[in-house]
C-alpha positions in Angstrom: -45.5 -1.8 -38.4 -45.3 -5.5 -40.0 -46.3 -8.0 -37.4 -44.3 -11.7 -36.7 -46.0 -14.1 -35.6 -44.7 -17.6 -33.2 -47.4 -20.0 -32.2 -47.3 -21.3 -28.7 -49.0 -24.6 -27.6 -49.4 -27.6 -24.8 -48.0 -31.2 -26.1 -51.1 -32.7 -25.5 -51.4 -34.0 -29.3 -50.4 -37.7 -30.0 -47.0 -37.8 -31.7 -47.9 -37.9 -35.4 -50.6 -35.6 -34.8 -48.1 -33.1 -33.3 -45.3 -33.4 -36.4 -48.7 -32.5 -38.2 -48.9 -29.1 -36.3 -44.8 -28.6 -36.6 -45.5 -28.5 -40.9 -48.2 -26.3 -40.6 -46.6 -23.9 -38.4 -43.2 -23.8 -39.9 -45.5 -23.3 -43.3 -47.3 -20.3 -42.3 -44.3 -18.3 -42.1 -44.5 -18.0 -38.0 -40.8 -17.8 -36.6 -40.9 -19.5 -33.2 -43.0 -22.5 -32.3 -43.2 -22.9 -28.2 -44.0 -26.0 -26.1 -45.3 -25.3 -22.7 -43.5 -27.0 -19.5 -46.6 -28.4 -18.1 -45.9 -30.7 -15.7 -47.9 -33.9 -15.6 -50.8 -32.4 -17.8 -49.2 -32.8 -20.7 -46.5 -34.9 -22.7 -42.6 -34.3 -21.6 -41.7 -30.9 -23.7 -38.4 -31.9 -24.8 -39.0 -34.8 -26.2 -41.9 -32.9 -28.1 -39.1 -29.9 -28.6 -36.8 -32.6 -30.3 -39.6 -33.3 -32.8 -40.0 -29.7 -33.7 -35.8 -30.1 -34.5 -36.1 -32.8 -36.1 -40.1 -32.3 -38.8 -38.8 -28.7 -38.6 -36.1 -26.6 -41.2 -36.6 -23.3 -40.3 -38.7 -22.9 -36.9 -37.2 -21.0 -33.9 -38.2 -23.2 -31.1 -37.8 -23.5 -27.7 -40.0 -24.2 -24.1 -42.5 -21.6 -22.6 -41.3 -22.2 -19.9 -39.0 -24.0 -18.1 -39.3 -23.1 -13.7 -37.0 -23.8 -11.1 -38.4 -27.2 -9.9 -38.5 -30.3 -10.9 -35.0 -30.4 -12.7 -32.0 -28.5 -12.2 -31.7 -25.1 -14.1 -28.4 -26.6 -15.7 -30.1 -29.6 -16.8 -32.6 -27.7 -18.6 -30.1 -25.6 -19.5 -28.7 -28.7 -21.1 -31.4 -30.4 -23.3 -31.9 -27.1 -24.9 -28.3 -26.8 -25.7 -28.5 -30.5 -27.2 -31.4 -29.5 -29.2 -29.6 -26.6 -29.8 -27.2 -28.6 -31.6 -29.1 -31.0 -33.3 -31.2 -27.9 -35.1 -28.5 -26.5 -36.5 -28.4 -23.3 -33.7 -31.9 -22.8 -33.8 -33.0 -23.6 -30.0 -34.0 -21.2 -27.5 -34.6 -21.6 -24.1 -37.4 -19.5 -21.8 -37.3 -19.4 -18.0 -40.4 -18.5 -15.9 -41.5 -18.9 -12.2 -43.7 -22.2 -13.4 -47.7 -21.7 -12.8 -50.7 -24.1 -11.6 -49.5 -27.8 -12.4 -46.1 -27.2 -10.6 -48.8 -27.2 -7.5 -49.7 -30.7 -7.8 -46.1 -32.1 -7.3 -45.7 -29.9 -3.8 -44.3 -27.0 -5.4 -45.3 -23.4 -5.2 -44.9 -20.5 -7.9 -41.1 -19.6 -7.5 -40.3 -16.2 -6.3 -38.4 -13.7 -8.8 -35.0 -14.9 -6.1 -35.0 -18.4 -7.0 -35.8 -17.4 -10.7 -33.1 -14.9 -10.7 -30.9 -17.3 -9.5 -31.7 -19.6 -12.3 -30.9 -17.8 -14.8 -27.9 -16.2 -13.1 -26.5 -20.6 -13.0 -27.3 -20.3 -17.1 -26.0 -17.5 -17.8 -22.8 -19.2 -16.0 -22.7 -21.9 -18.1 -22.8 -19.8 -21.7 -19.0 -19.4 -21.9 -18.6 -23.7 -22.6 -16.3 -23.1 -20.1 -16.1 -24.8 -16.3 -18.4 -22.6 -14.0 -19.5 -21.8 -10.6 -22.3 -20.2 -9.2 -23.3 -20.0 -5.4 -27.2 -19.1 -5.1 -29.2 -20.0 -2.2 -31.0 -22.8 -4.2 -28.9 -22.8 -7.5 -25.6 -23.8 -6.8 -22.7 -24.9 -9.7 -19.7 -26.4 -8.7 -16.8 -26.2 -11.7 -19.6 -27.3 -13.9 -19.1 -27.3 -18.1 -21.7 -28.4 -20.8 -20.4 -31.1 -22.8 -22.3 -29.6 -25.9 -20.6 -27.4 -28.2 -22.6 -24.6 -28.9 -23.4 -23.9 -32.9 -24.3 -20.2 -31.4 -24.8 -18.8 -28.8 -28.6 -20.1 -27.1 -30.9 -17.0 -26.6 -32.1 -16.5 -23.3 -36.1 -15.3 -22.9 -38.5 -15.2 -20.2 -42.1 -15.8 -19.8 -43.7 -13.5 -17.5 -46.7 -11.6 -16.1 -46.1 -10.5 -12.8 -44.5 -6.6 -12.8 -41.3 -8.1 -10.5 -40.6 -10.9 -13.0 -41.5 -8.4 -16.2 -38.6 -6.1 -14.3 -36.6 -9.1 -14.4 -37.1 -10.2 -17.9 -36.1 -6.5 -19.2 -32.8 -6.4 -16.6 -31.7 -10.1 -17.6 -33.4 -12.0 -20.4 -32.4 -11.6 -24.2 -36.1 -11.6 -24.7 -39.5 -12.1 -22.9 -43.2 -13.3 -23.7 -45.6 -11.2 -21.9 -49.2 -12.5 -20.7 -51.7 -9.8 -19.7 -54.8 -10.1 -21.7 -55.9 -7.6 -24.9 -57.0 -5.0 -22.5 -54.6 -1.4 -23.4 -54.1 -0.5 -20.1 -52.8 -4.2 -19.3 -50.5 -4.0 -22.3 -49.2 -0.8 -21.7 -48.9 -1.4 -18.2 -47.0 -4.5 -19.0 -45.1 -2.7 -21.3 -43.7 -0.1 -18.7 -42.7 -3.5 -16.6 -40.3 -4.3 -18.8 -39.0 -0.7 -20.1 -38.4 -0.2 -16.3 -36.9 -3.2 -15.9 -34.2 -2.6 -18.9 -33.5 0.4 -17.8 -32.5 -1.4 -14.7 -30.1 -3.4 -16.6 -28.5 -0.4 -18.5 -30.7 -0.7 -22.0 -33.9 0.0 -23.4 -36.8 -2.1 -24.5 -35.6 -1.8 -27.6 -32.9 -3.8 -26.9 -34.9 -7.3 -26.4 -37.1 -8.7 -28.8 -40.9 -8.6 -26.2 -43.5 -11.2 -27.8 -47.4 -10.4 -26.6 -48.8 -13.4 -25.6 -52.3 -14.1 -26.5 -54.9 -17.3 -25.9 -57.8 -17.9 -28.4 -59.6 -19.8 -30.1 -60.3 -19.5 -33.9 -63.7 -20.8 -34.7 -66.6 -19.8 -36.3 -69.2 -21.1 -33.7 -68.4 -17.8 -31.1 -70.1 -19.3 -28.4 -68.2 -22.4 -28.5 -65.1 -20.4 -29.0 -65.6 -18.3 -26.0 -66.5 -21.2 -24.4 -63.0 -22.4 -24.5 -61.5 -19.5 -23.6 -63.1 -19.0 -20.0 -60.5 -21.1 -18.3 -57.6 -18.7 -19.3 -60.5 -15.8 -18.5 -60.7 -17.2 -14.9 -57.0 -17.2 -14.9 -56.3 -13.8 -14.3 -58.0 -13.3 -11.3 -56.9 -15.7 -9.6 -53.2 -15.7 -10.7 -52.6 -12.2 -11.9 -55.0 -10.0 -10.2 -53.7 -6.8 -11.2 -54.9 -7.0 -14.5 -57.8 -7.8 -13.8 -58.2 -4.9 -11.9 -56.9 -2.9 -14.3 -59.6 -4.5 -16.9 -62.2 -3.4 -14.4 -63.4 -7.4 -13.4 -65.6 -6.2 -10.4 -63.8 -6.9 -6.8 -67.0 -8.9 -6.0 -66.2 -11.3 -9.3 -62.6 -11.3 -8.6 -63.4 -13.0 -5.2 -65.7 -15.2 -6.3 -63.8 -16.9 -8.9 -60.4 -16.9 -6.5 -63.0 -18.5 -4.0 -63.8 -20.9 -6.3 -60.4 -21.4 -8.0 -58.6 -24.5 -6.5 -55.1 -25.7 -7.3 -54.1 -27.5 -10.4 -54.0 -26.7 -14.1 -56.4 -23.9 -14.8 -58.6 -25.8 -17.3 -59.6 -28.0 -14.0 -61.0 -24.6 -12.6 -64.8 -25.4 -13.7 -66.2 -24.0 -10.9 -64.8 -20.3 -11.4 -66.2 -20.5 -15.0 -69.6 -19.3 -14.3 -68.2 -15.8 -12.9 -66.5 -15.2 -16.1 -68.2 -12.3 -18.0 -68.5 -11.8 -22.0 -66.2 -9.0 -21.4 -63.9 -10.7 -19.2 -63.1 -13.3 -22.3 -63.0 -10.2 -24.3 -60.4 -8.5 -22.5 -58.0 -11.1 -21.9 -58.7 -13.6 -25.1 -59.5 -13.7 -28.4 -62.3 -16.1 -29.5 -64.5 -16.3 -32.8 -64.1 -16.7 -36.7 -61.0 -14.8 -38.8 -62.6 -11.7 -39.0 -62.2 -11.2 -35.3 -58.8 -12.1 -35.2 -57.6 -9.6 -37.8 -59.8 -6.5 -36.3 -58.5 -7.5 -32.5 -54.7 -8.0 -34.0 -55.4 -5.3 -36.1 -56.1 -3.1 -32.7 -52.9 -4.5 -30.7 -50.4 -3.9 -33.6 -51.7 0.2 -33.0 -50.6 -0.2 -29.5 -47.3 -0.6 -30.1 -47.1 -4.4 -30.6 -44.6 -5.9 -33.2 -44.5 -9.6 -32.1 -47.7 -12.2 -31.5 -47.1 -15.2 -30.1 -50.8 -17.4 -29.7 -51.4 -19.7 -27.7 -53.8 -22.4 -29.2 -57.0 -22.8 -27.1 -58.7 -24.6 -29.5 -59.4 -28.6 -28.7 -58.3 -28.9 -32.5 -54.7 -27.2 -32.4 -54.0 -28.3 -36.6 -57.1 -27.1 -37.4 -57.2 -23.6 -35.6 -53.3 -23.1 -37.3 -54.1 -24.1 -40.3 -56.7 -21.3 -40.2 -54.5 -18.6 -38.7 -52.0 -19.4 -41.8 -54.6 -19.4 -44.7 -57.3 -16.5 -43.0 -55.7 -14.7 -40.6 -51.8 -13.7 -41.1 -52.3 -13.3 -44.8 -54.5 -10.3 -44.0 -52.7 -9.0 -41.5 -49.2 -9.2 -43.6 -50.5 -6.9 -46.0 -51.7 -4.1 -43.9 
């Protein structure tokens, strides 16, 4: 089956140089580009959203993902809607439960009841018409966008845990999984979300689920791998399960939560050494094209139909310019 392809990334590029990774995107035939909701470790992500609408014809675009914090869901809910407008209806929004850089402002990782709630208060606000909604955190009172709605804005999640994948599959339109390359973390997330539609009175086949995988496309391996270790030393600390499922030994998951502190994960230098060959291995992809292809080549026989990549690479142009010219060429003919 024929693999799409969206491109996720951090706004951490310098205007120009991001409407530089916008052409290239749009130009390798990927549908969605993404723009993480990182707190202060990055540049605001709807201002970097509105210049995908604006260097952008075609892209599907949208944040991965907005949390609870910070802003209201409805405003949120809002700037995507205005960007919804000003693409021409191509705006989507993503929800999640926020991750490390949401820490450094006092909050913690939402639980699925505040996220629940948050998209329950969007969801409210679809119709264009006034709404109400009464959470414990999220409340509406006779709210109404003041956008009019080309179409109607998809709703997705971006999720690991298996209480927010059985949210994502009972609620979301879509959802961007994260659980490594490892086929019993794939299929296990899988199952998250099929048990979660099921839930909801569908099937999986119902939402369009987009594997999420970090990498880094170079042909210096070692270098590559290098950047990958930070999203390595992720999973233990943040999403243990799979790394358990991977087979991490007990003893390395403790040492790297041990040594894993607060803040974004690329601040996590410490828990670095403890990451394994294998460990970048089985939650990454890092080296030249040909490694990219065989390792996407393996996923797409597990079942997978949509890639989404997050760009590890220090140099995000270069690394998609690569994907478009060595890597989803080869794999679009297969």
């Amino acid at each position: 089956m024929a693999l799409t392809f969206d491109i996720t990334t951090m706004a951490v590029e310098a205007p120009a140089r991001f409407a530089d990774l916008v052409s290239v995107v749009e130009d390798s035939g990927c549908e969605h580009l993404w723009v993480c909701d990182s707190s202060l470790h990055a540049r605001d992500v709807f201002v970097y959203l509105g210049i995908v609408a604006r260097e952008s014809q075609r892209l599907l675009f949208g944040p991965n993902c907005t949390h609870p914090y910070t802003r209201h869901p409805a405003i949120n809910y809002n700037a995507m809607a205005t960007l919804h407008e000003i693409s021409g209806g191509r705006a989507k929004i993503t929800v999640g439960a926020g991750d490390r850089p949401v820490m450094e402002l006092g909050y913690r990782i939402a639980p699925v009841a505040r996220v629940r709630e948050m998209i329950g208060a969007m969801r409210a606000l679809e119709s264009g018409d006034k709404a109400s909604f009464a959470g414990k955190a999220v409340q509406l009172n006779d709210a109404q966008l003041a956008v009019d709605l080309p179409a109607r804005m998809p709703l997705y999640m971006a999720a690991s845990g298996p209480r927010m994948l059985h949210l994502a599959g009972e609620l979301c339109d879509g959802v961007l999984f994260l659980c490594g390359t490892h086929p019993a973390c794939i299929a296990f997330a899988l199952e998250q979300i099929r048990a979660g539609a099921e839930r909801g009175g569908r099937t999986i086949e119902d939402l369009d689920v987009g594997w999420t995988i970090y990498g880094s496309l170079r042909d210096d391996v070692d270098l590559a791998r290098e950047e990958c270790k930070s999203l390595a030393a992720w999973f233990p600390q943040t999403a243990r399960h799979y790394a358990e499922l991977a087979g991490v030994s007990p003893q390395t998951i403790e040492n790297i939560r041990a040594a894993y502190s607060g803040g974004h994960f690329d601040a996590a230098g410490e828990a670095f050494s403890y990451v394994t060959t294998k460990m970048v291995d089985d939650f990454t992809i890092a080296g030249p094209a040909e490694v990219w292809i065989e390792r996407l080549q393996q996923i797409a026989n597990l079942g997978v139909t949509r890639v989404n990549i997050f760009l590890l690479r220090k140099e995000k142009v270069e690394m998609a310019e690569r994907l478009s010219n060595e890597v989803f060429p080869a794999l679009r003919k297969m």
